[in-house]
C-alpha angles and dihedrals in degrees: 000000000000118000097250084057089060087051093060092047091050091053095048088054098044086056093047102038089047106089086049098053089096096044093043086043091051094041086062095048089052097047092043084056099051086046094046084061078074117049096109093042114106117277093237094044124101132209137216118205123186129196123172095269106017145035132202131203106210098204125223117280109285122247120263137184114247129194120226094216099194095042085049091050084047089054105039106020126252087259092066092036081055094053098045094037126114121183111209124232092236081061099049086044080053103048103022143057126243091257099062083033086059102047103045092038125083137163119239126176105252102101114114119296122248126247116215108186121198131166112236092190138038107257108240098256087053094057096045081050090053101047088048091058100047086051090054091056103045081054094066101050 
């Protein structure tokens, strides 16, 4: 598909998925809460929550990838970790003050781009909805 093909899917999409943002952006509050009543739960365990109309199962923690730092330094040397190593910006806001956070952090550009969709033409159902509607009212007058 050509790209101006995806945008005309995207925009498709965007008009039919609008009057739903608030519902789909509520949906996830409410499902980061439930899950937030189990953080300290054990990772293997499952949960049944019932409400008057509904129940939901909170799973079991997915499964990550985790990295074993000093058996990575053993294998590799501290030299090469060194060289392949990032530091996060939650972990510096955890172990160090805002003086040495603000100067060692900067803001480049290179975060995702953002997508503004717009239509530049009235889709065809649109228009035969618009034409109705101006023949219903030069039939009233």
């Amino acid at each position: 598909m050509s790209l101006a093909g995806l945008v005309d899917e995207l925009g498709v999409l965007e008009a039919e998925l609008k009057p739903f943002r608030s519902k789909i952006a509520r949906a996830e509050a409410l499902r980061a809460a439930i899950r937030s009543e189990f953080r300290d739960a054990a990772p293997a365990s499952e949960h049944t929550i019932a409400g008057e109309q509904y129940a939901v199962l909170v799973g079991a923690c997915g499964n990550v990838s985790v990295v074993d730092t000093p058996a990575l330094i053993e294998r590799v040397g501290m030299a090469e970790y060194t060289r392949i190593a990032t530091v996060t910006l939650k972990a510096l806001q955890t172990h160090f003050g805002p003086g040495i956070i603000a100067s060692v952090v900067s803001t480049v550009q290179s975060g995702p781009r953002a997508l503004t969709v717009s239509a530049i033409a009235q889709p065809e159902a649109a228009k035969e909805s618009t034409k109705k509607a101006a023949r219903k009212r030069a039939a009233k007058r």
